[in-house]
C-alpha positions in Angstrom: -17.9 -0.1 -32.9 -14.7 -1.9 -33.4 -14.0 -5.1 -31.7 -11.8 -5.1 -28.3 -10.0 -8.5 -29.6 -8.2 -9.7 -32.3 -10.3 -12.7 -34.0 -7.0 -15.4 -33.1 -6.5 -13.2 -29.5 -6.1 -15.2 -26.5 -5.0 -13.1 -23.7 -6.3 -9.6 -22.4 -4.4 -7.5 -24.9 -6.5 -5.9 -27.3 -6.3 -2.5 -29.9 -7.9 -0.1 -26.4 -6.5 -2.1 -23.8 -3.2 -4.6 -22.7 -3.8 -5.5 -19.3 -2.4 -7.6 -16.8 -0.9 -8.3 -13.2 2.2 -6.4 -12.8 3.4 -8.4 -9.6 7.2 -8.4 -9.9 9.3 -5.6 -10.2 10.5 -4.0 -12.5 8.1 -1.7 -13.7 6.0 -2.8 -16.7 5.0 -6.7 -18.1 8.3 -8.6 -17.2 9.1 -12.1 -16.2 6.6 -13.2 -14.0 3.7 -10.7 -14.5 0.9 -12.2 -16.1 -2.2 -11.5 -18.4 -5.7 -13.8 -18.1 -6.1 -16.2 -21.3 -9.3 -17.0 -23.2 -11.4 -19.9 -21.7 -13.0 -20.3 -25.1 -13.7 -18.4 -27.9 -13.8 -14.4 -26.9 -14.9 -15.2 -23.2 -12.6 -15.0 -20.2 -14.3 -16.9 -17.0 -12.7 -16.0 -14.0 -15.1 -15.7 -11.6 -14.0 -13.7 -8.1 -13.5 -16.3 -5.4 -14.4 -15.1 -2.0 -13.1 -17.7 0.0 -9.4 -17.0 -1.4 -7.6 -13.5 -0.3 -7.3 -11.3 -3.0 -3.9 -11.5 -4.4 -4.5 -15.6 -5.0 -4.0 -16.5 -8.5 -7.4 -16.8 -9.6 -8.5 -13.4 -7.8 -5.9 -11.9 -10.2 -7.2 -13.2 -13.1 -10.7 -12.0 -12.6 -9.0 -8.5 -11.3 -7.3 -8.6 -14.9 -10.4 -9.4 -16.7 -12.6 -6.3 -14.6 -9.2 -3.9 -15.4 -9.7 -5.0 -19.1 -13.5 -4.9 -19.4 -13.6 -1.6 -17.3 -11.2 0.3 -19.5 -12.9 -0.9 -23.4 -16.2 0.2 -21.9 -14.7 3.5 -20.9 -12.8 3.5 -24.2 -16.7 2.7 -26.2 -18.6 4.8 -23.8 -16.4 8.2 -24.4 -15.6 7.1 -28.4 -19.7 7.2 -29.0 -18.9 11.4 -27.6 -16.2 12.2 -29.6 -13.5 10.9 -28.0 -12.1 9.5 -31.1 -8.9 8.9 -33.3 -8.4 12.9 -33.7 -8.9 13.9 -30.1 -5.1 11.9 -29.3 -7.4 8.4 -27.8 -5.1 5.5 -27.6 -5.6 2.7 -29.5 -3.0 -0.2 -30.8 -4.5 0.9 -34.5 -6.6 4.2 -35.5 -7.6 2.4 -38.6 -6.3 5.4 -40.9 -8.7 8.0 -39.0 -6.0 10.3 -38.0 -3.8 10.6 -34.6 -1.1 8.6 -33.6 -1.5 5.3 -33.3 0.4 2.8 -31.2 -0.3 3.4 -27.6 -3.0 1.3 -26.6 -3.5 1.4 -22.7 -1.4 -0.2 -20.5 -3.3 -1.3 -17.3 -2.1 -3.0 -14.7 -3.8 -5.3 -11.9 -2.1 -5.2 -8.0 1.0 -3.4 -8.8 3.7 -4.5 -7.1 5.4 -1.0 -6.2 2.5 0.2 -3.9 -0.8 0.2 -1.4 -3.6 2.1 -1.0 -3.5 4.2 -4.3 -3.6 4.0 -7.7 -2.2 6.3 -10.4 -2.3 7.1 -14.3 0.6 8.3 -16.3 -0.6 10.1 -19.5 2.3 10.9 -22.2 0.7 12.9 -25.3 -0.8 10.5 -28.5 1.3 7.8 -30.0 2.5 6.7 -26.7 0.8 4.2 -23.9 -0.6 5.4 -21.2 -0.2 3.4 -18.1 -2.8 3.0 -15.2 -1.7 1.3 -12.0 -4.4 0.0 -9.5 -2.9 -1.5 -6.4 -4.0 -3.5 -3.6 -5.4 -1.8 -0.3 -5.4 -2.5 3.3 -8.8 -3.1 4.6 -10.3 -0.7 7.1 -11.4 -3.6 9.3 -7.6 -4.6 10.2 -6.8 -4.5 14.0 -4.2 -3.1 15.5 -2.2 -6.0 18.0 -4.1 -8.0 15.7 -3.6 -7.9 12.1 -0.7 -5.3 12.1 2.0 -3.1 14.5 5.0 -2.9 16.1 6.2 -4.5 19.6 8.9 -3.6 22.1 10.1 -7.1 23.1 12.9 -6.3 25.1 10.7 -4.1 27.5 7.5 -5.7 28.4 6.4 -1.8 29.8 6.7 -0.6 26.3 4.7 -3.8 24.6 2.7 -2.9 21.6 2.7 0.8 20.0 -0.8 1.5 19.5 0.5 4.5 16.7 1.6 1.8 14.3 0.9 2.7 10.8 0.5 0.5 7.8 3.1 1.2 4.7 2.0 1.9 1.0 4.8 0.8 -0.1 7.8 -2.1 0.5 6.6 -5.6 1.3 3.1 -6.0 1.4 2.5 -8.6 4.3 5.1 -9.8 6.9 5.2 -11.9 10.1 7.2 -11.5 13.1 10.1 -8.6 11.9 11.9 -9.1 14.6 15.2 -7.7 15.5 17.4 -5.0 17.8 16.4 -1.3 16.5 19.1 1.0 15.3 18.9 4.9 14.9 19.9 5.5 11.2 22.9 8.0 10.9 23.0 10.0 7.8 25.7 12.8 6.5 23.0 15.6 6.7 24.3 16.7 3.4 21.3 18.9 2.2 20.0 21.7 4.6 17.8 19.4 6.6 18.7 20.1 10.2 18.9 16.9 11.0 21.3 13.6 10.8 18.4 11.1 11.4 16.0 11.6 9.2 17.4 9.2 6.6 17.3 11.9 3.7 21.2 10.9 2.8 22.7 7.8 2.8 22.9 5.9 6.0 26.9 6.4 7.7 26.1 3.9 9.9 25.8 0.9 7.4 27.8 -2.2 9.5 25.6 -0.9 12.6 22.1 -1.1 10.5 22.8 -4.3 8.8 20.8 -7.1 9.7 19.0 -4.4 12.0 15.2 -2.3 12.0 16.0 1.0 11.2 14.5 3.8 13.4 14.6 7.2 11.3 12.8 10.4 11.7 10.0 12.1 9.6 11.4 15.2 7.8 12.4 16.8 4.8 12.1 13.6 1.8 9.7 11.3 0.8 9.1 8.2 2.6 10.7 5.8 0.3 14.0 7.8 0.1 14.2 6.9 3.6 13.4 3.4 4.0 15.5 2.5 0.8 18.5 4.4 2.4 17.8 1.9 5.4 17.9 -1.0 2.9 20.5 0.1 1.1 22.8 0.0 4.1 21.5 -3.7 5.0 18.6 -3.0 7.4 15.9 -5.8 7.0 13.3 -3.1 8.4 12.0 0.3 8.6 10.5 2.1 10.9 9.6 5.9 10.5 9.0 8.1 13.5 6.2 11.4 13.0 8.7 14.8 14.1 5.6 16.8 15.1 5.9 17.0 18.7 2.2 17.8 19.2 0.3 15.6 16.3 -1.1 12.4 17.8 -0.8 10.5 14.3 2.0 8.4 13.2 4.2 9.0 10.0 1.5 8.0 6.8 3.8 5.8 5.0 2.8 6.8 1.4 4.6 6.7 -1.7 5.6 4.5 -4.6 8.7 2.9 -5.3 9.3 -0.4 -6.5 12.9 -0.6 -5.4 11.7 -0.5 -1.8 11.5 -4.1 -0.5 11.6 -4.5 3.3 8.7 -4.2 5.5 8.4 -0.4 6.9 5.7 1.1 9.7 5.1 4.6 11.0 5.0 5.8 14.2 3.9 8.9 16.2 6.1 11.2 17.7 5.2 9.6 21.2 5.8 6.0 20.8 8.8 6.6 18.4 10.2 8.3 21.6 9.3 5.2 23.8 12.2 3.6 22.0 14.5 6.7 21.0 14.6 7.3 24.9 15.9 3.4 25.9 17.9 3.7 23.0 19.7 6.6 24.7 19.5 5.2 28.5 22.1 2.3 26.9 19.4 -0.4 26.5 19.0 -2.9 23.8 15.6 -2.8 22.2 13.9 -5.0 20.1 10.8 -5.1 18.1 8.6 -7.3 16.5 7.1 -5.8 13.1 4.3 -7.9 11.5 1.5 -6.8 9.2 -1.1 -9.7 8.3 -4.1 -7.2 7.4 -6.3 -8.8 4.7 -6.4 -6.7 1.4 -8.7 -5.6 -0.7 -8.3 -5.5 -4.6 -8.4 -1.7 -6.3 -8.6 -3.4 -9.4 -12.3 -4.2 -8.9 -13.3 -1.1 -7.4 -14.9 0.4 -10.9 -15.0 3.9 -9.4 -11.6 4.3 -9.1 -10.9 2.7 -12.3 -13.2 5.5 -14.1 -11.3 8.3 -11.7 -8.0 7.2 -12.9 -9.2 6.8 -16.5 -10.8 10.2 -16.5 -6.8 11.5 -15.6 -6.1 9.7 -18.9 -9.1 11.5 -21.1 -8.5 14.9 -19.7 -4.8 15.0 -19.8 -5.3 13.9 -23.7 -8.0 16.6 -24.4 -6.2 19.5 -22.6 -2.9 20.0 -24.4 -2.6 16.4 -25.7 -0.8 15.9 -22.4 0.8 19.3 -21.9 -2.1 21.4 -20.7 -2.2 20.2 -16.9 1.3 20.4 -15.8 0.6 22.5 -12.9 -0.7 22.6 -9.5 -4.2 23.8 -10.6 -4.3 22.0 -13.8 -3.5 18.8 -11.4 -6.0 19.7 -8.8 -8.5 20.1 -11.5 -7.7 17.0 -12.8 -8.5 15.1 -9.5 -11.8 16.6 -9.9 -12.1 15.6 -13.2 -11.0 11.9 -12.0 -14.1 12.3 -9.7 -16.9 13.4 -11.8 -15.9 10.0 -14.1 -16.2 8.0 -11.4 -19.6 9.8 -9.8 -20.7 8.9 -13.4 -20.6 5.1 -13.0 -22.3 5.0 -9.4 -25.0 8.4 -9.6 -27.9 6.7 -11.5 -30.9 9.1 -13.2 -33.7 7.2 -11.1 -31.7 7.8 -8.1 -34.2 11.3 -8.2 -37.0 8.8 -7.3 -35.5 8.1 -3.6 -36.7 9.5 -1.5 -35.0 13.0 -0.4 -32.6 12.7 -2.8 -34.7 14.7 -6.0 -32.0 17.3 -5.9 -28.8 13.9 -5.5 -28.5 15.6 -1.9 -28.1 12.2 -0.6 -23.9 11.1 -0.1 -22.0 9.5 -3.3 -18.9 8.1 -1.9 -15.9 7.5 -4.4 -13.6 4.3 -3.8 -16.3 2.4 -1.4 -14.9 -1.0 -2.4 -11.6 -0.7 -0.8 -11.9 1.8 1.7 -15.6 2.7 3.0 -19.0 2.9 2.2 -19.7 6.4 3.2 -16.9 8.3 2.6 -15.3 6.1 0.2 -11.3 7.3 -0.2 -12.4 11.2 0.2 -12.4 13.3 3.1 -16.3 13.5 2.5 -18.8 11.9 0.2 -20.6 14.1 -2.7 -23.6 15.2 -2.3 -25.7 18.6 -3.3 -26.5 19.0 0.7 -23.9 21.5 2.2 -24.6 19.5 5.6 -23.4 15.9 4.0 -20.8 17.5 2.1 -19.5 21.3 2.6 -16.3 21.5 1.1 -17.6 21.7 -2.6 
């Protein structure tokens, strides 16, 4: 097998892999981003320090290290079945086997552009693919607590117990806190509404220096809150349209232009402040999110789902075949037979009720839960643990 380093390399950039922490914007290894250096000879020592949150400086240096590791042993693992210099795998040099060489992958540790996801961009052979892991919010985080969003100016209204956490914008904030102001667009595309921040705000000398109330509806979450910071607003928050839907606006998306702190409401609270808004009152709020996170970057099953994107996407078309919405979905399940890979084991038969692997196999447990992991259900062979497949 050929060797992952170069015999003078000192950093975590290799012929598979380049890896490193891509924590400022812009996209890709800029000023202040960051690879892990050799410790000695061919060995990086970084252990994982549990007592330090997991975007500290030496947690991202052992997140780099895992990211590199993770992807050369996917790279040796699927090489030793064929996945080689002719089937389009990416590799710095293909050692005059055939493909294009070139593209080694690019991964990157705790993107800065998101939460709670993690993606993998695929061009065809002789260019890099790239595969983002990002940090997550834990499931343990209160409410009141660790994250939400206060009415100060009326002491009836207090905390909204709707408020959602963002994917994306400014990771962790304290005490947001500043008069709320319905954003006013020019409802140039056939929305239906002037609120819902899909156009630039109208409003701008109102918003600035302001929380920016705006309505679910019609564009993508970050197309909203950067129209709110566009026009000067320090703040987001996103109200849920749907009437009769208890859940607040999910905040998700990816967009590394998107800066302030954001939140999601649902349709009930939002109206808690809409309504004093139109009585003539001035309302405040107090944002804050201080929610410990948890590191995607060392949760190896969603490395191996997002790396099986990168192997089928290369098979399949070298990059072409699964443009679609069923190539896509089939993808995803793709992504999750690479990851069942790495945490079904062959003695696992040998427990008991599980000869047939009836038992659950969750995907993402790390960051999200030990059951389900990040699905809807865990996998399993029993219709009763999991029936949708």
């Amino acid at each position: 097998m050929d060797p992952w380093l170069a015999d003078d390399a000192t950093t975590t950039s290799g012929n598979n892999v380049f890896a490193y922490a891509d924590v400022i914007a812009p996209q890709g290894f800029t000023e202040g981003d960051f690879t892990a250096e050799t410790t000695s000879d061919f060995t990086f020592d970084y252990p994982y320090q549990v007592d330090q949150v997991a975007n500290s400086y030496d947690n991202r240096k052992a997140a780099i290290v895992n990211l590199f590791y993770m992807n050369n042993f996917l790279h040796d693992f699927f090489y030793d079945h064929g996945f080689d210099e002719t089937s389009n795998v990416a590799q710095l040099s293909n050692y005059e086997r055939g493909g294009v060489e070139g593209d080694p992958i690019e991964a990157q540790a705790q993107d800065n552009s998101g939460l709670n996801n993690a993606n993998m961009s695929t061009p065809a052979d002789g260019a890099s693919p790239r595969m983002q892991m990002y940090l997550y919010n834990s499931k343990d985080a209160v409410v009141g607590i660790d994250f939400g969003v206060v009415v100060t100016s009326d002491a009836g209204i207090g905390l909204l117990d709707s408020s959602k956490v963002s994917g994306f914008g400014q990771a962790q904030f304290s005490d947001i806190a500043a008069e709320v102001v319905r954003l006013v667009d020019s409802n140039d595309i056939d929305s239906g509404s002037f609120f819902d921040g899909c156009e630039p705000a109208t409003n701008g000398a109102e918003l600035a220096g302001k929380i920016a109330l705006v309505d679910r509806g019609s564009c993508n979450f970050t197309a909203k809150v950067l129209h709110a910071q566009e026009a000067g607003a320090i703040g987001a928050i996103v109200v849920n349209n749907d009437p009769d839907s208890a859940e607040p606006a999910p905040m998700g998306g990816e967009d590394d232009a998107v800066l302030i702190p954001n939140m999601g409401l649902n349709f009930v609270d939002g109206h808690l402040i809409y309504d004093s808004i139109d009585a003539g009152n001035t309302v405040t709020v107090n944002m804050f999110n201080n929610a410990t996170l948890k590191d995607g970057t060392l949760d190896n099953g969603i490395i191996a789902h997002e790396w099986g994107h990168y192997i089928s996407n290369r098979l399949v078309g070298n990059s072409s075949g699964l443009i679609n919405f069923q190539g896509r979905a089939m993808g995803e399940g793709w992504g999750d037979f690479h990851s069942l890979m790495f945490i079904a084991k062959a003695d696992d038969i040998n427990i008991t009720g599980n000869d047939k692997f009836q038992k659950a196999y969750g995907s993402g447990t790390f960051v999200e839960d030990f059951y389900y992991g990040i699905r809807r259900v865990p996998y399993s062979t029993n219709k009763e643990v999991n029936p949708l497949s």
